[in-house]
C-alpha positions in Angstrom: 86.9 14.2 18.5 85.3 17.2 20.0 84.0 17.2 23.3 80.5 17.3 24.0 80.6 20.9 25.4 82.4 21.3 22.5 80.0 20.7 19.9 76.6 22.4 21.8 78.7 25.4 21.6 79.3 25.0 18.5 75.4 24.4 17.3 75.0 27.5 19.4 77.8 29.6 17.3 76.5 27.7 13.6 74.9 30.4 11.0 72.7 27.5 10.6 69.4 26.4 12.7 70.5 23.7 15.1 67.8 21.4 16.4 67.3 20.0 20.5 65.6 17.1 21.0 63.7 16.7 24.5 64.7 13.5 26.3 64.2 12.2 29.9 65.6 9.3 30.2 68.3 7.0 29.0 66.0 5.0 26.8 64.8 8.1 25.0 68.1 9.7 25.1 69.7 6.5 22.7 66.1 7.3 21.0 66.5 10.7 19.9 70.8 9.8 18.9 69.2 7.3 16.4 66.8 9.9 14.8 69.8 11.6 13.7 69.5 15.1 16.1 72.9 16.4 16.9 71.9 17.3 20.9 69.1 16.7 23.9 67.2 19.0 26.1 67.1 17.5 29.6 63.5 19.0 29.8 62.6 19.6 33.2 59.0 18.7 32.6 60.1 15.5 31.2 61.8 14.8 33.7 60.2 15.2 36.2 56.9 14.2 34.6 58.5 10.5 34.4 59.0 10.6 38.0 55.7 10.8 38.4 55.9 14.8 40.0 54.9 18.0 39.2 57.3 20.3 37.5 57.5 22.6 40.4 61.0 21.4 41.7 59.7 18.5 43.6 62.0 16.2 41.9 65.8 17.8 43.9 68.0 18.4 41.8 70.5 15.5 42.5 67.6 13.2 41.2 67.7 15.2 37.8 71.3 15.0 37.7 71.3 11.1 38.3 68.9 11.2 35.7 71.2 12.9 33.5 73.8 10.7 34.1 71.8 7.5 32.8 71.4 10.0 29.4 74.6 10.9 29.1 75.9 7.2 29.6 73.1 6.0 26.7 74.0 8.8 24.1 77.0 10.4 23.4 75.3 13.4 22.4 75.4 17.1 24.1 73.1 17.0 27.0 71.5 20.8 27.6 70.0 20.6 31.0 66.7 22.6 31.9 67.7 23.6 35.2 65.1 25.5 36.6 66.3 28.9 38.2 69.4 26.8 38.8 68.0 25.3 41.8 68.6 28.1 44.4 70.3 30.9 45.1 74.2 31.7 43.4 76.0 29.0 45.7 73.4 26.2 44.6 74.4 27.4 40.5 77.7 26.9 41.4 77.5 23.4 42.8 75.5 22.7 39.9 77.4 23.6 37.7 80.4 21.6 39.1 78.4 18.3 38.9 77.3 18.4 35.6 80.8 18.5 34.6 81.5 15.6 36.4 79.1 13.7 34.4 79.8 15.1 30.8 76.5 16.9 30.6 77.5 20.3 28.2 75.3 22.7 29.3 72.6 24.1 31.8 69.5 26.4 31.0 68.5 28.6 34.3 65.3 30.8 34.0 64.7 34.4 36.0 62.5 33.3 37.8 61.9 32.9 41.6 63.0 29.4 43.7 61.0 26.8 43.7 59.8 27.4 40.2 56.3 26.9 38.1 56.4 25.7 35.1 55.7 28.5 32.6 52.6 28.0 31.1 50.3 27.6 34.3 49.7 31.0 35.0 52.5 32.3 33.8 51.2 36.2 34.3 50.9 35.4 38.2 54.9 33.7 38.5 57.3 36.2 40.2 60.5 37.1 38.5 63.9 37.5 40.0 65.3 40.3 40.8 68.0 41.1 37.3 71.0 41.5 39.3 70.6 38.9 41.6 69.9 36.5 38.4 73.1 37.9 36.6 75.2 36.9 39.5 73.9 34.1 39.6 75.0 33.5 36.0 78.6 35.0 36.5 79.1 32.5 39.2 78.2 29.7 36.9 80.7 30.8 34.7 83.2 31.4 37.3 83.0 28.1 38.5 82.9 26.1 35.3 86.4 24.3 34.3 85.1 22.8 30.7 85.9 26.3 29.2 83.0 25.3 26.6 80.4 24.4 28.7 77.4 26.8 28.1 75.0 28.5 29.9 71.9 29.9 28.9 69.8 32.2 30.3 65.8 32.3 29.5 64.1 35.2 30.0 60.3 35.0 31.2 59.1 38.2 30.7 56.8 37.9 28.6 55.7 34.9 29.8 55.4 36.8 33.1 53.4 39.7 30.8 56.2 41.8 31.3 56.5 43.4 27.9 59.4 43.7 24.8 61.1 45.9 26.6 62.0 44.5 29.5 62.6 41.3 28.2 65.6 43.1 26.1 66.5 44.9 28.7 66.8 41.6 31.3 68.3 39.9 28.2 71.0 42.0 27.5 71.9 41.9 31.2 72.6 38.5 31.4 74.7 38.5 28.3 76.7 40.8 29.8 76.9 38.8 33.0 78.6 35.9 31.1 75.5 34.0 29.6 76.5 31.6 25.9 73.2 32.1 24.9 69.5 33.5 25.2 66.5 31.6 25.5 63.8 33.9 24.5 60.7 31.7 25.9 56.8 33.0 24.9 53.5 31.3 25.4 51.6 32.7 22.3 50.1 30.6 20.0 51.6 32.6 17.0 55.3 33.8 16.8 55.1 37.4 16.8 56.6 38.3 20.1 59.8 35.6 19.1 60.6 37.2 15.6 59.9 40.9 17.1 62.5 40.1 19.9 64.9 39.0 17.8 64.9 42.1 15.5 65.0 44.2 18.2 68.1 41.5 19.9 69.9 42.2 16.2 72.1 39.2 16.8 73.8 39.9 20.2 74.4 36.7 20.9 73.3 33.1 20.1 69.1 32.9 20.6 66.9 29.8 21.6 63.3 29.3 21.4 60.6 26.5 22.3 58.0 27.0 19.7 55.8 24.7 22.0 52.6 26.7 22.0 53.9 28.4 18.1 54.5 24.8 17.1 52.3 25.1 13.4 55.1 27.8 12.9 56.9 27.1 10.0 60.7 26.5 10.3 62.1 28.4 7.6 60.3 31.6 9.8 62.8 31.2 12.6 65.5 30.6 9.9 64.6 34.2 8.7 64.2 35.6 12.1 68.3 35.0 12.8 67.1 32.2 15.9 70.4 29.8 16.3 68.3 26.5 17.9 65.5 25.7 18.2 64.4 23.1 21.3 61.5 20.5 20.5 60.9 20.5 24.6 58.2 17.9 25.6 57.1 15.3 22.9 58.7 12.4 23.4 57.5 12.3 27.1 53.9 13.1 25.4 54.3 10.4 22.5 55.1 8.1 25.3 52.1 8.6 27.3 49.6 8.7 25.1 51.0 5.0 23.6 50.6 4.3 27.6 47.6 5.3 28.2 46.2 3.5 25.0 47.9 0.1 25.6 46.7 0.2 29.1 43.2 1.0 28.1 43.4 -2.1 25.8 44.7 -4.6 27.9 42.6 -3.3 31.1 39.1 -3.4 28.4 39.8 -6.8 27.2 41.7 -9.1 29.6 44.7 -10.1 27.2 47.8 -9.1 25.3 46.7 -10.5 22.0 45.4 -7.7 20.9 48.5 -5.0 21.5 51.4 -7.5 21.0 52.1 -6.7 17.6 51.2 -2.7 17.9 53.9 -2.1 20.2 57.6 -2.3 20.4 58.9 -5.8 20.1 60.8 -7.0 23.7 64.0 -7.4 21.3 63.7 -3.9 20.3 64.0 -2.3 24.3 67.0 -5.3 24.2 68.3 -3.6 21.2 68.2 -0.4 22.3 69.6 -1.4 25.9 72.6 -2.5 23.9 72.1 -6.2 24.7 74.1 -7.6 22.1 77.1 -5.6 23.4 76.5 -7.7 26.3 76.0 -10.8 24.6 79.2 -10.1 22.6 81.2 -10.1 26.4 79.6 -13.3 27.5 81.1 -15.0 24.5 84.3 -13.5 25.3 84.0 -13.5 29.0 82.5 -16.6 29.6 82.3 -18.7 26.8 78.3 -18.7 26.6 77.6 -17.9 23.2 73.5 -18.3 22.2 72.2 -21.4 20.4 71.3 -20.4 17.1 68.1 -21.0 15.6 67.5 -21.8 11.7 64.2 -22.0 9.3 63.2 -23.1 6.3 60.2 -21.6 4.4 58.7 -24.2 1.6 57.8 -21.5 -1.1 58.2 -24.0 -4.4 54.9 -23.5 -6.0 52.6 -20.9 -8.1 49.7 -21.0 -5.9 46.4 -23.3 -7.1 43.6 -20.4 -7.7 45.7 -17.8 -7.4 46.8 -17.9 -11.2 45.5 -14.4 -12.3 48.1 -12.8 -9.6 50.8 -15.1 -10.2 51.7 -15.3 -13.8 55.0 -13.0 -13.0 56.1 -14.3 -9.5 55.5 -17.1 -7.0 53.1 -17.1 -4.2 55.5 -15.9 -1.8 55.6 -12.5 -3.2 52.2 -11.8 -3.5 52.2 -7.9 -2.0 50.2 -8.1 1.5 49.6 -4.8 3.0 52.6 -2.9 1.3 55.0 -5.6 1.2 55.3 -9.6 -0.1 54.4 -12.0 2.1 57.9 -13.3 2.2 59.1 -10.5 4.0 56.4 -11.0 6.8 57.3 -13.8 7.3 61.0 -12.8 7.4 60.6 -10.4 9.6 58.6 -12.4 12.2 61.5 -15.1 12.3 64.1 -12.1 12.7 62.5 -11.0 15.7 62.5 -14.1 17.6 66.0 -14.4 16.4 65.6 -16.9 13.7 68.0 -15.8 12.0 69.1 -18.6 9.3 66.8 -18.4 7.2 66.2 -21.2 3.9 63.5 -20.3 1.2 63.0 -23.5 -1.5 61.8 -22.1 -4.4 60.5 -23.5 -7.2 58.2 -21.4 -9.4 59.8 -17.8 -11.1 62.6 -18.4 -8.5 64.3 -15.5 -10.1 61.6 -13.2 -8.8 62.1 -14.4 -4.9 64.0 -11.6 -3.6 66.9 -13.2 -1.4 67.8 -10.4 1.3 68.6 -11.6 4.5 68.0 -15.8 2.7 69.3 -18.4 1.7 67.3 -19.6 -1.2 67.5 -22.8 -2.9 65.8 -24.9 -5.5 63.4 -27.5 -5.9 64.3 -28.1 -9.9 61.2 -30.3 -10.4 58.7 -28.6 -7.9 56.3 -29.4 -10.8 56.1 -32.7 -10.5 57.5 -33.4 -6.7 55.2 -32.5 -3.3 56.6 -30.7 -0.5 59.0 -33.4 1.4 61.0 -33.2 -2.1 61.4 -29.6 -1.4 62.4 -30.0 2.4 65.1 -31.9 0.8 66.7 -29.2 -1.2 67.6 -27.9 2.7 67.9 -30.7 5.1 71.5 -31.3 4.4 72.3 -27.6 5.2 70.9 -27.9 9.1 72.6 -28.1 12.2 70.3 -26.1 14.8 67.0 -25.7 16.0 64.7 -25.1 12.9 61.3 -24.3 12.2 59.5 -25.3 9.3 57.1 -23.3 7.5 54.9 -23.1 4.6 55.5 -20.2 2.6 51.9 -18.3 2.3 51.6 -17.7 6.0 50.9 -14.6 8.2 50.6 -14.9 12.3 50.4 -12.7 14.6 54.1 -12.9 17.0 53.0 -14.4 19.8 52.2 -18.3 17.6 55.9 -18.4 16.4 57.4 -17.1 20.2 55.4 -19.8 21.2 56.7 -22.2 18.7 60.1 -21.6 19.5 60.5 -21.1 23.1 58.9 -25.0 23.5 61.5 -27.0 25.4 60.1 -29.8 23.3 62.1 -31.9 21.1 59.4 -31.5 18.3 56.1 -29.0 18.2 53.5 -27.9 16.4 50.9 -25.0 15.9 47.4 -26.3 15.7 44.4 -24.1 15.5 41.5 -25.6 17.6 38.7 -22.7 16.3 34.9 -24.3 15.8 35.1 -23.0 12.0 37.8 -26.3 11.3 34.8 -28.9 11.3 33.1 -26.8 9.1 35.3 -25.9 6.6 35.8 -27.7 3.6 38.5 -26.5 2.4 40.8 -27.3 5.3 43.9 -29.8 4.3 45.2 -30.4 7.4 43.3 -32.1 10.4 45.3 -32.9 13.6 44.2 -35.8 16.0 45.7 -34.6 19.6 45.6 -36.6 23.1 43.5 -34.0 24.3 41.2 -31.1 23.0 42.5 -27.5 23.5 40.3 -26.9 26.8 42.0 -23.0 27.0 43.5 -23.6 30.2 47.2 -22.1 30.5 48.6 -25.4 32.4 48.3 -29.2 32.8 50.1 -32.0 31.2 51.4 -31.4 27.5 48.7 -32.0 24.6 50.8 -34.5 21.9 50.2 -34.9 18.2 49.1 -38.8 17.5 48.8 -38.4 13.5 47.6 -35.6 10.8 45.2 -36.8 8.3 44.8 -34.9 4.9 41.5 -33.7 3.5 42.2 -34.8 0.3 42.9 -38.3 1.6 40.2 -38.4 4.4 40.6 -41.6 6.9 37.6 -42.6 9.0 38.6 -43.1 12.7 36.9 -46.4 13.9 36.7 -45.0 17.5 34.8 -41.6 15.7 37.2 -39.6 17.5 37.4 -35.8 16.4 40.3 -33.8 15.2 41.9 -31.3 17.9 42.1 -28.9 14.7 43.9 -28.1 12.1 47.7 -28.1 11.8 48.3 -24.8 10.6 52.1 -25.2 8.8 54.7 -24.5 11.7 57.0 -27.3 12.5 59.8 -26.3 15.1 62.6 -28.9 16.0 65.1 -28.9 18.3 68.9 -30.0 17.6 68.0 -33.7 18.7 64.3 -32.9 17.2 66.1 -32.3 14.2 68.0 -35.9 13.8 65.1 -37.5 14.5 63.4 -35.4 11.6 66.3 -36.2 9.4 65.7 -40.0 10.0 62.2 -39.8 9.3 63.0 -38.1 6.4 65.4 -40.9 5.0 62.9 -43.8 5.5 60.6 -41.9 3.6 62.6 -41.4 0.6 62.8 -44.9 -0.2 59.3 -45.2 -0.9 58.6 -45.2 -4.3 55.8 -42.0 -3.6 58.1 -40.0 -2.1 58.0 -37.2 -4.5 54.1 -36.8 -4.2 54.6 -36.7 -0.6 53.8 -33.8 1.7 54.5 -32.8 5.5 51.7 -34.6 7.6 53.5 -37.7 5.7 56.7 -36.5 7.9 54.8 -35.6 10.9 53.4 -39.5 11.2 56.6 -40.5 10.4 58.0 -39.0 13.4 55.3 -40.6 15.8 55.4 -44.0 14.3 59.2 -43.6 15.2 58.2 -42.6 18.9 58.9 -39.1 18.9 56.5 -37.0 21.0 55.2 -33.8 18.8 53.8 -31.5 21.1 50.6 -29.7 20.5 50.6 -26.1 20.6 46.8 -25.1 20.1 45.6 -21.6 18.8 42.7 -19.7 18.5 42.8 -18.1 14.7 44.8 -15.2 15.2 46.7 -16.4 11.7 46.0 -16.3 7.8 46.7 -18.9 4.8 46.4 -17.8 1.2 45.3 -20.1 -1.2 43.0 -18.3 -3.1 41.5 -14.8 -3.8 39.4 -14.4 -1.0 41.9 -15.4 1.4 44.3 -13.2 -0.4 41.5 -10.3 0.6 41.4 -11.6 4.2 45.4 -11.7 4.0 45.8 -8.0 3.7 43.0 -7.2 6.3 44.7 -9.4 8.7 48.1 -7.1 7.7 46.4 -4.1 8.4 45.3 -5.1 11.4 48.8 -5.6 12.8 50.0 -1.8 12.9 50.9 0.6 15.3 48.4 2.1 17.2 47.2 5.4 16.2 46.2 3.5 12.9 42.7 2.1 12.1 43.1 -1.1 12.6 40.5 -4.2 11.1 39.6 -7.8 12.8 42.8 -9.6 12.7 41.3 -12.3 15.1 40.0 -14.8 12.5 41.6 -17.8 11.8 41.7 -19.3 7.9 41.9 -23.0 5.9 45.5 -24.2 5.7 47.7 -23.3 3.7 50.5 -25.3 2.1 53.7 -25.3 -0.1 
């Protein structure tokens, strides 16, 4: 395999346009590897923008190079250092030189201009250049020093940033590729590329040439293809990117008191654990130490067509009605997934064929016709061993509900929503009697589940007690949770009702049996589709759960209850 000075010299030699992607840090090193660029520009401003100091060389340059290290350890790609004017005089190039070696980076970029530096574009007319001579020695004793006989140096010439003219920036150019410099970085702050493509005529191919078509950036590509330029550096946006998404989530959460809101429109905490390699990690614990995770399984009750949805459904079951670009299977699939539930059971019933099963297990309720939904939790009881959350099938939530769900130490747990609209709503199926009201404090004593009473089946409490809310469909047992659930389950299938039997039947079960059922409460911030106008709701609710930099809608509502 090539080394990685080895392959930027080899971008730098290619007859085709090779591509630098700015990075700053390990995390956005590993970034830019997994967009597919073949190298990263250790951009100075980056750099020492995310130390939080100007990009005047008051970050030293043994903090850029620890810097670098952390990169170069995250990506394997080539690393091409912005360093400045090379950090002082010839000695300092040749000491810098010799530790970037030591840590694998493949390249360095010195500009002529005078120690300590300004960056180029503030006031670039007034910056002082370096004397030519004294900047090609300091090239030639880069290149002296270097062992890694492939380790480049480029040399970026700021005269006409400086408002020095073409022909001195030819003439400084063609003396520092005959001091020893790999390559030419031809740097221009125009807003158009005329100076870049007239340089390169003149430069006739010397040697390999670099731009940053920062302030040129609506330049298009296949112009620098034509002009003969070797690689092109994209120099600052990731840093950019970065801050803006900063400055917006900070705005958010600052405005409005809470994370609610920005949870779902910014990278997932698995995601940075991805991307910090963490199941590497977790793949030495198991080896190491024996500590492998619990696992954590669900089963998603998706047997029926869908009662008033008919007009939509004639084709394909509930489940894959299409919700903001995709069925609402796969939300809910990819909301277990990143909370690392993992084994995942879908009992289908209706069109099963049309259910796609990537990343299932799907199984069938044969007579979901004429059976309820315990008939169909029995298609998958036998298969479960871990913790396992139960779900109805036409459910969206925002993240936070299910992280809640499943990070409760309880044995047995529940997601009820508490919102005034409950006593109100006729539709509701589900109301949940609690030992206490949700009173929207974050502590005190657990709130437990003392039965669930259906709305088509209404019971009159004789103490005139009021429902905490409405269960909304979320179930989550732990291992023992689970046998207890299993038990419950077994008594009730020797009832001669069973099959018209539905999951509040199973959740009294479990308290008559003495289980405690903790009462997670909500506030809306979830969606059930039963019908056409909750189907409309649905895919507002969707939209509302993109990225920032989106429009998004009110995604705070809460709906009735949905059900298998």
């Amino acid at each position: 395999m090539r080394t990685r000075s080895e392959r930027l010299r080899q971008m730098l030699l290619s007859d085709q346009l090779e591509f630098l992607m700015e990075a700053h840090n390990g995390l956005s090193a590993r970034i830019v590897r997994e967009a597919g660029f073949k190298g990263i520009w250790g951009s100075g401003l980056s750099i020492s923008a995310q130390f939080g100091v100007r990009d005047n060389n008051e970050a030293s340059w043994t903090q850029v190079v620890d810097m670098l290290e952390f990169m170069a350890d995250a990506s394997d790609l080539p690393i091409l250092l912005d360093g400045d004017t090379g950090y002082g005089n010839f000695n300092n190039m040749r000491r810098l030189v010799r530790k970037l070696e030591q840590r694998g980076i493949a390249g360095v970029c010195i500009e002529d201009k005078q120690f300590p530096k300004t960056n180029s574009f503030l006031n670039g007319e007034r910056q002082p250049l370096a004397e030519m001579a004294e900047f090609a020695g300091k090239i030639a004793a880069g290149k002296d020093t270097q062992n890694d006989p492939d380790f480049c140096i480029v040399a970026r010439v700021e005269a006409l940033i400086a408002g020095w003219g073409m022909d001195e920036a030819l003439r400084r150019a063609e003396a520092y590729r005959r001091a020893g410099a790999d390559a030419i970085l031809i740097h221009s702050k125009r807003s158009v590329p005329d100076e870049i493509v007239a340089f390169a005529r003149e430069w006739a191919g010397r040697a390999p040439l670099v731009i940053v078509p920062t302030k040129y950036y609506s330049t298009p590509t296949d112009v620098f293809r034509k002009a003969g330029i070797s690689m092109v550096i994209w120099a600052n946006h990731l840093v950019r990117a970065a801050t803006a998404a900063m400055q917006s989530v900070a705005r958010e959460i600052h405005t409005n008191e809470t994370l609610v809101n920005v949870e779902d429109r910014v990278a997932s905490v698995n995601e940075i654990f991805r991307l910090q390699d963490a199941d590497e990690y977790s793949a030495a614990e198991r080896l190491y130490l024996s500590a492998s995770e619990a696992s954590r399984s669900a089963v998603v009750l998706a047997a029926t067509r869908g009662r008033g949805l008919d007009a939509m459904t004639t084709d394909r079951p509930k489940v894959m009605l299409p919700i903001a670009g995709k069925p609402l299977l796969r939300w809910l699939i990819d909301g277990f997934k990143k909370e690392n539930v993992n084994d995942i059971t879908v009992v289908g019933g209706y069109r099963v064929d049309a259910i796609d099963t990537a990343g299932i297990k799907l199984v069938v309720n044969e007579h979901y016709a004429e059976t309820g939904e315990l008939a169909s939790l029995a298609c998958a009881i036998d298969g479960l061993e871990a913790e396992t959350v139960i779900s109805y099938g036409d459910l969206l939530f925002r993240s936070y509900v299910l992280r809640a769900l499943v990070e409760s130490k309880a044995d047995s747990a529940v997601v009820v929503d508490s919102s005034p609209s409950a006593e109100n709503d006729r539709t509701v199926r589900d109301f949940a009697y609690c030992s206490r009201a949700d009173d929207r404090g974050l502590f005190g004593t657990p709130v437990l589940l003392k039965r669930v009473v259906s709305a088509k089946h209404p019971q009159n409490s004789e103490s005139g007690e009021t429902a905490g809310g409405r269960w909304i469909g979320l179930l989550k047992v732990s291992r023992d949770g689970l046998v207890k659930l299993k038990a419950a389950l077994a008594g009730l299938r020797k009832r001669p009702d069973f099959d018209a039997l539905d999951m509040p039947a199973l959740m009294n079960a479990l308290v008559a049996d003495g289980a405690q059922v903790e009462v997670l409460y909500v506030h809306g911030h979830w969606r059930g589709v039963n019908d056409l106008e909750d189907f409309r709701q649905a895919v507002d609710f969707a939209h509302a759960q993109t990225p920032f930099g989106s429009t998004p809608g009110d995604g705070s509502a809460s709906s009735k209850v949905p059900h298998d």
